[in-house]
N, C-alpha and C positions, 0 to 999 in steps of 0.2 A: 412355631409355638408363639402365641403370644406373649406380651411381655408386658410387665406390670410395669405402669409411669409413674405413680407417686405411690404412696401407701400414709397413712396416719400419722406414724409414730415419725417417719420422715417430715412432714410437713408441718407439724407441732413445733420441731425443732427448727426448721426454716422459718416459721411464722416469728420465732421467739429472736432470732437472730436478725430479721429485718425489722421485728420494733410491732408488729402487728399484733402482739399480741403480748397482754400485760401483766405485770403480776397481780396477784390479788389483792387490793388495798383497800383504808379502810371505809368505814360504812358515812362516813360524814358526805352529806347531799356537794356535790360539787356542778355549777353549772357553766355553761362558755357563752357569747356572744362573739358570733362569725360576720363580720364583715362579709358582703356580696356584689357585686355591682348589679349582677343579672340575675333579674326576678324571670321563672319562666311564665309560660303561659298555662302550661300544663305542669300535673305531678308524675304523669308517666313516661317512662323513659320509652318504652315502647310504641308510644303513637306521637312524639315528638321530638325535634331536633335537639332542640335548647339544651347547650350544655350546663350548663348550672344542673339541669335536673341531675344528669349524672352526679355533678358535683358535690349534691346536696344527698340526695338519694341511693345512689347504687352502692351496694354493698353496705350500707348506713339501715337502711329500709327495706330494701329489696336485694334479694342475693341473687347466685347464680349457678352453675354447675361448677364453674371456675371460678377462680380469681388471679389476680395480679398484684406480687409486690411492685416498690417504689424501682426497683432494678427490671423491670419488666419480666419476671421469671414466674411460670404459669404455674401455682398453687389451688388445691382442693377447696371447695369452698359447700354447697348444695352434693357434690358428689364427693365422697371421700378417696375414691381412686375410681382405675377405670385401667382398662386393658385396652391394646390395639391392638389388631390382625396385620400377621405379617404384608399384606398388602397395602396397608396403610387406609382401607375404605373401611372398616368396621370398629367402632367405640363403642366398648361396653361400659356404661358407666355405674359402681356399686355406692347405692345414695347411703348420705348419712341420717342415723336413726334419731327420732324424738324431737324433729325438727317441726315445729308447727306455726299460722302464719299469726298473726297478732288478734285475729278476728278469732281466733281458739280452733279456727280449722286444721285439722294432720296435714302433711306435707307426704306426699307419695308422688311414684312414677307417672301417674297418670296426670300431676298436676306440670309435669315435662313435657309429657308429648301434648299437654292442650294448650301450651306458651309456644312451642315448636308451629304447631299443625296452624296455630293463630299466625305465626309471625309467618309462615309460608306463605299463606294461602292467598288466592287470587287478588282478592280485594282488600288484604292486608294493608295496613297505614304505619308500619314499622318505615321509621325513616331510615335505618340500616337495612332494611331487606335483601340487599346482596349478601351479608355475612351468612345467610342461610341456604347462599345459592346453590352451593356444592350437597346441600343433604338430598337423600332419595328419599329418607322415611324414618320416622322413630317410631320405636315401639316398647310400649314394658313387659319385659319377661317379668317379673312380677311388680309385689309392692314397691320394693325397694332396688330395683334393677331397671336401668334402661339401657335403650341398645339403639345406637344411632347410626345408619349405613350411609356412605357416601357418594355420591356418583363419579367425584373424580377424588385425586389427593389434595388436601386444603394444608398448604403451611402454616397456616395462622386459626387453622380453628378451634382450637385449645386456647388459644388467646385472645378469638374472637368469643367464645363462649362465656368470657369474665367481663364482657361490657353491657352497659345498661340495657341496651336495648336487646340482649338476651336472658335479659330477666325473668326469671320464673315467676310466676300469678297463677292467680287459683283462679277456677271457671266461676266460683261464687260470686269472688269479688272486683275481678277486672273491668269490670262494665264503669264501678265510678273512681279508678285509680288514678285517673285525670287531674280530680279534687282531694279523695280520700283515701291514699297510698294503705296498702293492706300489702306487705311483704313477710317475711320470714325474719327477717334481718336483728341485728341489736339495738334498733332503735326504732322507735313505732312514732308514727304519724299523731302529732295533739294538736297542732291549728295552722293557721294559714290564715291571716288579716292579707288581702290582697294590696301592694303596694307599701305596704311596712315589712314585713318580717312574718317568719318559717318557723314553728316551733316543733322540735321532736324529742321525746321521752325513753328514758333507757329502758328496755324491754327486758325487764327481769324473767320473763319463762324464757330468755332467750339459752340456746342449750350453753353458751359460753359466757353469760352474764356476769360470773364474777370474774372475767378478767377486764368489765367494761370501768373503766372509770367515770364517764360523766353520766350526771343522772339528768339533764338537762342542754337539751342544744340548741339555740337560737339565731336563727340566722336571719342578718339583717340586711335590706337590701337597700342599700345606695351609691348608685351610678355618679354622681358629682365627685370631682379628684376633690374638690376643697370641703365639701361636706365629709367624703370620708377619713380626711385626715384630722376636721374636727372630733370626728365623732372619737376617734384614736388618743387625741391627747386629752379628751375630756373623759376620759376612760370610761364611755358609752358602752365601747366595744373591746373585748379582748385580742381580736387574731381578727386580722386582714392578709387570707393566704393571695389573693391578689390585687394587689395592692396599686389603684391605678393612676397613681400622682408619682412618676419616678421625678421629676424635680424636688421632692420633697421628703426624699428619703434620706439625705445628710441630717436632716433638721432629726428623725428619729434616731439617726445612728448616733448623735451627740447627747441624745436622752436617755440616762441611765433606767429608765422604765422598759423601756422597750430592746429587742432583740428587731434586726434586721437581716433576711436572708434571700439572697438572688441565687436562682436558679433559673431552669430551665422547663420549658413544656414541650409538647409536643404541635404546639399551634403555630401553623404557618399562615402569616398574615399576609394575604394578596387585594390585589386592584384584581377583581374579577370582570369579565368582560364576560355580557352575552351574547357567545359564541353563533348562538340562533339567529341575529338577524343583522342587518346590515346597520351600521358598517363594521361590524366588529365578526361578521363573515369573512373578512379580508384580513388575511397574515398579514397583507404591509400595514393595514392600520393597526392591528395589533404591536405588529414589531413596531411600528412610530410610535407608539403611546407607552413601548418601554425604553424608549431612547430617550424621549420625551421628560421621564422621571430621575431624578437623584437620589440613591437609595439612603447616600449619605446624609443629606440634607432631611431627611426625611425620617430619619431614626435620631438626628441631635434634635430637630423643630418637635417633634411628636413624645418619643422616649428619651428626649433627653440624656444618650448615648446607652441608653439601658436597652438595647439590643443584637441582634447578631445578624447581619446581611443576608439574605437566600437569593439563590438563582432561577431556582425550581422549589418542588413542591413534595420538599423532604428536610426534615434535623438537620444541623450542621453537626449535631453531637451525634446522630443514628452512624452506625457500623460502613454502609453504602454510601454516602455523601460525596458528592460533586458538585465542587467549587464552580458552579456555571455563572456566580456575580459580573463575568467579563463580559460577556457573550453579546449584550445589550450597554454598550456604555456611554454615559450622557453626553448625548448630542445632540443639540436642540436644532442644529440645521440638517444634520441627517432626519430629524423628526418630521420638519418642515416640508424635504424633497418628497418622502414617503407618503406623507398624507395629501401633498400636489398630485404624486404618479396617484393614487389611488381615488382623486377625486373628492376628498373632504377637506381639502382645506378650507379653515374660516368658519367650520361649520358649527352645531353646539350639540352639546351631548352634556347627559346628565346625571349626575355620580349621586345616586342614594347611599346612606351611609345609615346605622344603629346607631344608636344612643351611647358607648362606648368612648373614653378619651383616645382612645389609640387610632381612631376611625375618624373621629371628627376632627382631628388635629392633621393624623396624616392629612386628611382632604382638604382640608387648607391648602398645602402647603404644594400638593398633586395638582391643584385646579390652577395654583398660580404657574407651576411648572407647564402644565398643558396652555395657557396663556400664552405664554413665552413661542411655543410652536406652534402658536394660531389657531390654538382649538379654544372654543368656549364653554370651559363647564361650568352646568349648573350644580352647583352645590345641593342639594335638598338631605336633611335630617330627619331622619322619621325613625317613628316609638318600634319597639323592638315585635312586637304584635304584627306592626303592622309589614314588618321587614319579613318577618315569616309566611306571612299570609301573600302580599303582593312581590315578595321578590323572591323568595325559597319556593313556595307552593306553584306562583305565578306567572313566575318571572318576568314581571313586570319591570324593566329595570333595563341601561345602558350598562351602567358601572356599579361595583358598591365595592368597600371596603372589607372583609372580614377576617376571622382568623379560624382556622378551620385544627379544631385540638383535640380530634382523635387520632389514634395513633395508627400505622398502617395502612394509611389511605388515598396513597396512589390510586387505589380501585374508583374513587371516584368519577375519575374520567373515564371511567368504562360503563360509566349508569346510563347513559347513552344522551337522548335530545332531548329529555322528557326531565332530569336533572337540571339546576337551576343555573348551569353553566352552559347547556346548550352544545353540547360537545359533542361528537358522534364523529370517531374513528375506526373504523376496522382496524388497520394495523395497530391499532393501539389497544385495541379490546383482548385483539391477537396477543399480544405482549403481555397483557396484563394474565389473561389464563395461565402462560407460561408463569410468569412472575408468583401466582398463589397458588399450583400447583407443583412447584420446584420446594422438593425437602430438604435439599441441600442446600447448607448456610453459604456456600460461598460461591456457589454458582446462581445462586438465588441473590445475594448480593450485586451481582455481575449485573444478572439482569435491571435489577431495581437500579442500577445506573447510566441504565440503556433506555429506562423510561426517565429518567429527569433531563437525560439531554433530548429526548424526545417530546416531550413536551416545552423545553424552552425552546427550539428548533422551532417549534410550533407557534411559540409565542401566546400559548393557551391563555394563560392570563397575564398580572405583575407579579414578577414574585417581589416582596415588600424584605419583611424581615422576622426573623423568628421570634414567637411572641415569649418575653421572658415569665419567670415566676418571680413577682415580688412581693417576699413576704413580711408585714410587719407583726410583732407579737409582744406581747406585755410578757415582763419577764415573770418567769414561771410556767408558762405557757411552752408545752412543749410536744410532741409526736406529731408536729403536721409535716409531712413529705416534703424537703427541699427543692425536690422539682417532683417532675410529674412524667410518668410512662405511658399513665393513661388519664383519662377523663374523670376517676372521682377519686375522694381522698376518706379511708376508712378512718372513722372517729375512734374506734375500739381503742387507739393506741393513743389517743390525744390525754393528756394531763394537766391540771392546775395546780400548781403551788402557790 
């Protein structure tokens, strides 16, 4: 028999109890201004990487079958419930009624399977396209019913289903969501000044509108730690949920204005090395250039002690975690012997990095380290356009910096040579099928610690350190998520006083 996963009146109450959802208050216009570092390129989360769009957008503008609280716990969202077959391949999902998108168009089954049959298909540009890989076919049993079969068992696809880039779009309007976001969502798309700031409007036909509080969201984009902290005290901006001057977060915490809140994400910050070509084809250069590094040194020069050590390419807070920090420990003559045996010693190599403080500072501080063992890197900084284009797309690139803050995403090294890491393992693609077809939390766990020591073994890339949540907010200011499970943060629950 099948068995019912969530129901309505269940997830009401779950919504109410994680904060997502508000009371009804009163009618007086309230607006925020959001602090941003990263402006993306695009407004769709389905044909690009940039996190911010989730940040800004998913579930804000754009919904999804699911969603996610701030605890990681997979909630109703575009579908109101849904049954699973005892085998675990077939999800019937029963959508919810009166749900329409901002452009006045209905929301139905068919607007699922044309977001599904999109993100599948051959010459789809979904930067998640693996999260789709286990489907064989969606289909609507009617208006308001869809039925999604699977070719194997997905542990995470209920909780792949509440990320951006499994966004539901209508066939009308997807073509210009890029610039002019048409969702479903509580909050609709009003402008876009490229290089200033994001504005979006509280979508009153939305079906849950009067639990929304802000009628107004503006989100501003400034990548400078010292511009964003101006912008804070000159009370420019309200909330800074990532807040990217941790030197400067006493100076707020001793200002009765503002509220200060660290947590955590899900972004793990690595020295990424393309694995594609030489020299970074070679374990021993890989391994030297993580002997090479000081994680420590590296998180007080960069984060200012606002972070957490990784060894591999998972939370220190997630459930699986292994302590692999030893495994690679600085040794700047072990680094030196390594890249002799291997033939590059002396040689130069060159670390692109984004526009980000946590990138540019680490690389200082990486290229002085790699000095020290006789490598010369070139430092180069480039706009975050162009890091997508020539290093994500291209992989144009030795080295770069990043922090990679979706959750679940060991599977990336299983995207194969074609992925901007350049990676292509069988045994490890091997592992990973295991890994997201295992429903079992604790053998599924097992495994997920079988790939972090396999990928440090590997020396795939650096692992740096976990990228914190620092949040500042002017008091009053209150429902933004202390840390983060996933990639975006629902406004429905944000509040001004």
């Amino acid at each position: 028999m099948p068995k019912k996963i969530w129901k309505s009146a269940m997830a009401i109450v779950a919504l109410a109890v994680s904060g997502a959802i508000t009371p009804a208050i009163a009618s007086a216009e309230s607006s925020i201004v959001i602090g941003l570092q990263q402006e993306p390129t695009s407004l769709d989360p389905t044909s690009d990487a940039t996190a911010s769009i989730d940040g800004m957008l998913a579930q804000n503008v754009y919904e999804s079958l699911t969603t996610v609280n701030q605890a990681g716990e997979v909630l109703p969202q575009l579908a109101e419930s849904w049954t699973v077959s005892d085998d675990g391949l077939n999800y019937t999902f029963t959508l919810v009624k009166g749900a329409t998108y901002h452009d006045g168009t209905a929301f139905d089954a068919q607007d699922v399977v044309f977001s599904f049959d999109r993100a599948m298909a051959e010459d789809s540009v979904n930067p998640s396209k693996g999260l789709f890989k286990s489907i064989e076919s969606v289909s609507a049993v009617d208006s308001g019913t869809v039925e999604i079969k699977l070719s194997k068992k997905d542990a995470f696809f209920l909780f792949n289903m509440a990320q951006g880039d499994a966004s539901i779009v209508a066939s009308e309007s997807y073509e210009t969501n890029n610039a002019t976001p048409v969702g479903t969502g509580p909050f609709k798309y009003d402008s876009w000044t490229r290089g200033d700031k994001l504005v979006l409007a509280k979508n009153a036909n939305h079906r849950n509108a009067g639990s929304v509080a802000l009628d107004r969201v503006e989100f501003k984009f400034i990548s400078d730690a010292a511009a964003a902290s101006a912008a804070l005290l000159s009370e420019e901006i309200d909330a800074f949920p990532g807040f990217p001057a941790p030197e400067l977060l006493p100076q707020f915490e001793a200002d009765p204005r503002f509220n200060v809140v660290v947590g955590s994400t899900e972004g793990e910050v690595i020295l990424a090395m393309n694995n594609s070509k030489p020299p970074f084809n070679d374990v021993r250069v890989r391994r030297a250039i993580n002997h090479a590094f000081d994680r420590d040194e590296i998180i007080d020069g960069a984060m200012y002690g606002q972070a957490v050590p990784i060894g591999s390419f998972y939370p220190p807070h997630g459930p699986a975690y292994v302590d692999l920090t030893s495994t690679y420990p600085h040794d700047t003559e072990q680094a030196k012997a390594l890249f002799e045996e291997a033939g590059v010693a002396g040689s130069t190599m060159t670390l692109r990095v984004p526009p980000f403080p946590y990138a540019t500072r680490s690389a200082e501080i990486i290229q002085a380290q790699l000095a020290e063992a006789g490598i010369d890197a070139k430092v180069e900084n480039v706009e975050w356009g162009f890091w997508i284009d020539e290093i994500y797309k291209k992989q144009n690139y030795d080295m770069t910096i990043i922090a990679h803050t979706s959750p679940n995403d060991l599977g990336n090294f299983a995207r194969g040579p074609k992925y901007f890491y350049g990676y292509d393992d069988a045994d490890y693609n091997d592992l990973w099928n295991r890994i997201s077809s295992e429903v079992d939390p604790e053998a599924r766990n097992a495994l997920l610690q079988e790939a972090q020591q396999y990928l440090t073994g590997q020396a795939v890339h650096g692992f740096l350190f976990q990228l914190p949540q620092l949040g500042v907010y002017k008091t009053g200011v209150d429902g933004f998520w202390p840390s983060r499970a996933v990639l975006f943060q629902p406004l429905a629950g944000v509040t001004m006083n």
